[in-house]
C-alpha positions as CSV (number, residue, x, y, z in Angstrom):
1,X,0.0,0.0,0.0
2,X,1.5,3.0,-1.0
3,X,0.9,6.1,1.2
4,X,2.3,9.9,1.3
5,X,2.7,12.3,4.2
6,X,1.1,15.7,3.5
7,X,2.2,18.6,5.6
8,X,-1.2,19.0,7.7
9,X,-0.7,17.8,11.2
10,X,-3.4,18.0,13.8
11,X,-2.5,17.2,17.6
12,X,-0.5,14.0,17.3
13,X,-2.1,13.0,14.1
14,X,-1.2,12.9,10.6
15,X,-3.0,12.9,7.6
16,X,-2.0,9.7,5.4
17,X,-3.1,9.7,1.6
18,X,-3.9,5.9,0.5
19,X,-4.0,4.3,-2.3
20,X,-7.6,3.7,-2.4
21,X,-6.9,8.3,-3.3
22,X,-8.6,9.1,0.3
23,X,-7.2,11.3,3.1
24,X,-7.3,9.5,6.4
25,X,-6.2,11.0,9.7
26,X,-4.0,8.7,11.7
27,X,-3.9,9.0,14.8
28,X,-1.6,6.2,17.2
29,X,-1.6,4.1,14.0
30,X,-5.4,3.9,13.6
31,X,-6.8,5.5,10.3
32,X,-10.5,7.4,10.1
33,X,-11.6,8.1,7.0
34,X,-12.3,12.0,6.5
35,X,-15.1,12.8,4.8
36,X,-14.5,14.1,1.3
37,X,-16.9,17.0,0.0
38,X,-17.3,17.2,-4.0
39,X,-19.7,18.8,-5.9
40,X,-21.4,16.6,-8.5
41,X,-23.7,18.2,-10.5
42,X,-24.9,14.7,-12.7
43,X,-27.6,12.8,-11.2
44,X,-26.6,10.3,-8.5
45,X,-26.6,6.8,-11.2
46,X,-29.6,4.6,-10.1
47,X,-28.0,1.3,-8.7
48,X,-24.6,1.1,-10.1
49,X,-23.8,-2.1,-8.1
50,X,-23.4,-4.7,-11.3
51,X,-26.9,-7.2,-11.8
52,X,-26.9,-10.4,-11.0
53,X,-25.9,-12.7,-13.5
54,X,-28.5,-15.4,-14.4
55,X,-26.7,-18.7,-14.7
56,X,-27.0,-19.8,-18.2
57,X,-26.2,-23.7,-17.6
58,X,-30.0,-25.5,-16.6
59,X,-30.1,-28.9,-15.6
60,X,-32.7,-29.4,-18.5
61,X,-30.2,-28.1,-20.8
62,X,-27.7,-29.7,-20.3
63,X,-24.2,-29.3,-22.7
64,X,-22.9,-32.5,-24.0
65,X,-19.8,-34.0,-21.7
66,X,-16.9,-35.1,-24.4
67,X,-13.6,-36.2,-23.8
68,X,-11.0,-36.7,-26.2
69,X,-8.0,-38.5,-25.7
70,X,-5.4,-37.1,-27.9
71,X,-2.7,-38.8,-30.2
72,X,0.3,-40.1,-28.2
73,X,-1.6,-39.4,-24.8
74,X,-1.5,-42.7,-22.9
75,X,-4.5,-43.0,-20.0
76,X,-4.5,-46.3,-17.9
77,X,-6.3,-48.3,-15.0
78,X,-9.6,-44.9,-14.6
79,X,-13.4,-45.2,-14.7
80,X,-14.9,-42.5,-16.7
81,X,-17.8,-41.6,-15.8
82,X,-20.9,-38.6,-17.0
83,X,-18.9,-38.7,-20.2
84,X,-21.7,-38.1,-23.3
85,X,-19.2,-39.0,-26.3
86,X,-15.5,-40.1,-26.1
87,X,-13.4,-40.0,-28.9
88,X,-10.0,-42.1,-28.4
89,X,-7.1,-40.6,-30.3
90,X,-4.6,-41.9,-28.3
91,X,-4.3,-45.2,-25.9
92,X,-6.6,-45.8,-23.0
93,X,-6.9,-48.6,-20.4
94,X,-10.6,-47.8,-18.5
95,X,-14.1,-49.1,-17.8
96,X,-16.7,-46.5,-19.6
97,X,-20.4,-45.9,-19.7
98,X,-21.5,-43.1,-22.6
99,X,-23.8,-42.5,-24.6
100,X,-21.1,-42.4,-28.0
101,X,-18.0,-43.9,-28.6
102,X,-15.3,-43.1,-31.7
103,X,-11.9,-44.5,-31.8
104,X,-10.1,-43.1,-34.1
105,X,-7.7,-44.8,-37.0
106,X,-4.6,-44.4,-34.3
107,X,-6.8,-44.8,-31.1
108,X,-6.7,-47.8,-28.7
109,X,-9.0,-49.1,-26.4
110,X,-8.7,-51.3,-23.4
111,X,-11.1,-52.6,-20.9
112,X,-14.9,-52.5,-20.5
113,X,-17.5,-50.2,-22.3
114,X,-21.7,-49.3,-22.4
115,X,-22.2,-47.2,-24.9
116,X,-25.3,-46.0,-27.2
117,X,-23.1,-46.1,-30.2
118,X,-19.7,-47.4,-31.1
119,X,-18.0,-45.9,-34.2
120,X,-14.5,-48.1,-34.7
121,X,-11.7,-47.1,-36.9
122,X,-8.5,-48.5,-34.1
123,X,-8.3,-51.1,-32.4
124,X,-10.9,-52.5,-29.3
125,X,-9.3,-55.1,-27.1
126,X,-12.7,-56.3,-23.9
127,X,-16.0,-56.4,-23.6
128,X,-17.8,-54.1,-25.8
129,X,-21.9,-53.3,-25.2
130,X,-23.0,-51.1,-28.1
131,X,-27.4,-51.0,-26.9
132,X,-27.4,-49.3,-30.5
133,X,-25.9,-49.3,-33.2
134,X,-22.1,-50.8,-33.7
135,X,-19.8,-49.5,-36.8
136,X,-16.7,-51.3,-37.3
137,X,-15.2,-49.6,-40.5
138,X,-12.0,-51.6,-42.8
139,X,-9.3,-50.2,-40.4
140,X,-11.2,-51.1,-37.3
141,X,-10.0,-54.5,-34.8
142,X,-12.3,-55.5,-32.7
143,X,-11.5,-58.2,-30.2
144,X,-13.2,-59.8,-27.0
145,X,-16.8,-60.1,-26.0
146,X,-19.0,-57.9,-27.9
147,X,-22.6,-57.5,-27.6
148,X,-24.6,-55.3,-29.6
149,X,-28.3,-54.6,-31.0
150,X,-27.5,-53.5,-34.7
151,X,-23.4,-53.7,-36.0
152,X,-22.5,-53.1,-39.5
153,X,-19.1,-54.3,-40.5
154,X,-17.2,-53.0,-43.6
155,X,-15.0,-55.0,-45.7
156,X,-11.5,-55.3,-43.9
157,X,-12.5,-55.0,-40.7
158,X,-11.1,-57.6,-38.1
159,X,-13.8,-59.0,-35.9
160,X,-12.9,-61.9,-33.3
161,X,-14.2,-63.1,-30.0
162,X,-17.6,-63.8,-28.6
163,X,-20.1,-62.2,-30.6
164,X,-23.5,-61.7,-29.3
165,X,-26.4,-59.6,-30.7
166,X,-28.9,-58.4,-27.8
167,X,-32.4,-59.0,-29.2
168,X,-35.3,-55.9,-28.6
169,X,-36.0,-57.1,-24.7
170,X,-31.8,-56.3,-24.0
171,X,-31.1,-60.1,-23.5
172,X,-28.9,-61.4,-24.7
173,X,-29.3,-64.0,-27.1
174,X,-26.5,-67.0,-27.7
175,X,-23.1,-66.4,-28.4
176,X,-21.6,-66.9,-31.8
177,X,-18.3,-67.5,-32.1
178,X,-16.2,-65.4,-35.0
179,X,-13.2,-65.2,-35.9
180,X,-11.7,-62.5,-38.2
181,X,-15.0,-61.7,-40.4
C-alpha cells in the first residue's frame, strides 16, 4: 500500500493519503476516514452495483460432456464416468459408460464399455456393449466379447471373439463365435 505524508498535522495525528486516493487522519496508527466534499452536479446513477448474472447452464439443458484423448496421450487403469461422447485418439486402459464412442484410425481401447453407439476405426481389445448401433469400418480391430443390437461391419474389418447380438428385450441371445469376419 503505497501512502504519502502531507504537511497538515493535527494534535498528534497525521493525515495519510492511501491508495484507495482518500485522506485519512492517523492517529496512534489507527486510520479514520475524512469525509471528502465534492460537488457533483450529474444525477446520483440509479444502482450502479453490477446485476446479477442469471446462470445460463439448466439442468434441463444440459451441454454435451466429451472427452478426447489425444494422439500419443496414454491413460490407464480410470473409470470414466458422466462422459456423453468419447473420442479415443490416443491409448486408453478404463471401464466407460457413454452414450457415444469413436476410436479413431490411431486410437486404442482397453477394458470395459456401455455405450449407445460405437464408431471403430482403431483397435478395441474387452468387452464391448453397443445398446445401439455398432460400426466397425475396414481399419477397425475388434477383439473380446461384444454384444450389440444392430453392428455393420465394412469389408476389412477384423472381428474376433464372442459375438452376441442383444435382441429388442436387451437379453442377450447365444453367443456366436467369430473369428476374423
Amino acid at each position: 500500500m503505497t501512502t504519502r505524508r502531507t504537511n497538515h498535522h493535527y494534535k498528534g495525528a497525521s493525515k495519510v493519503l492511501q491508495k484507495d486516493g482518500f485522506f485519512r487522519k492517523r492517529d496512534d496508527g489507527n486510520f479514520a476516514a475524512k469525509p471528502q466534499t465534492t460537488t457533483n452536479t450529474a444525477a446520483p446513477a440509479a444502482n450502479t452495483a453490477p446485476a446479477p448474472v442469471e446462470s445460463t447452464y439448466r439442468a434441463d439443458e444440459r451441454k454435451e460432456a466429451k472427452l478426447v484423448v489425444g494422439p500419443e496421450i496414454k491413460i490407464k487403469g480410470v473409470e470414466i464416468s458422466d462422459c456423453d461422447t468419447l473420442v479415443v485418439e490416443g491409448r486408453i486402459e478404463a471401464t466407460l459408460d457413454s452414450r457415444v464412442l469413436e476410436i479413431t484410425s490411431h486410437g486404442v481401447f482397453q477394458g470395459t464399455i456401455a455405450v449407445d453407439n460405437a464408431e471403430i476405426h482403431g483397435r478395441f481389445e474387452g468387452e464391448l456393449t453397443v445398446r445401439k448401433q455398432l460400426v466397425i469400418h475396414a481399419t477397425g480391430k475388434v477383439s473380446g466379447k461384444i454384444r450389440y443390437a444392430k453392428i455393420k461391419v465394412e469389408e476389412g474389418a477384423e472381428l474376433s471373439g464372442t459375438i452376441e447380438m442383444t435382441d429388442r428385450a436387451s437379453s442377450f441371445a447365444q453367443p456366436k463365435k467369430v473369428a476374423n469376419a
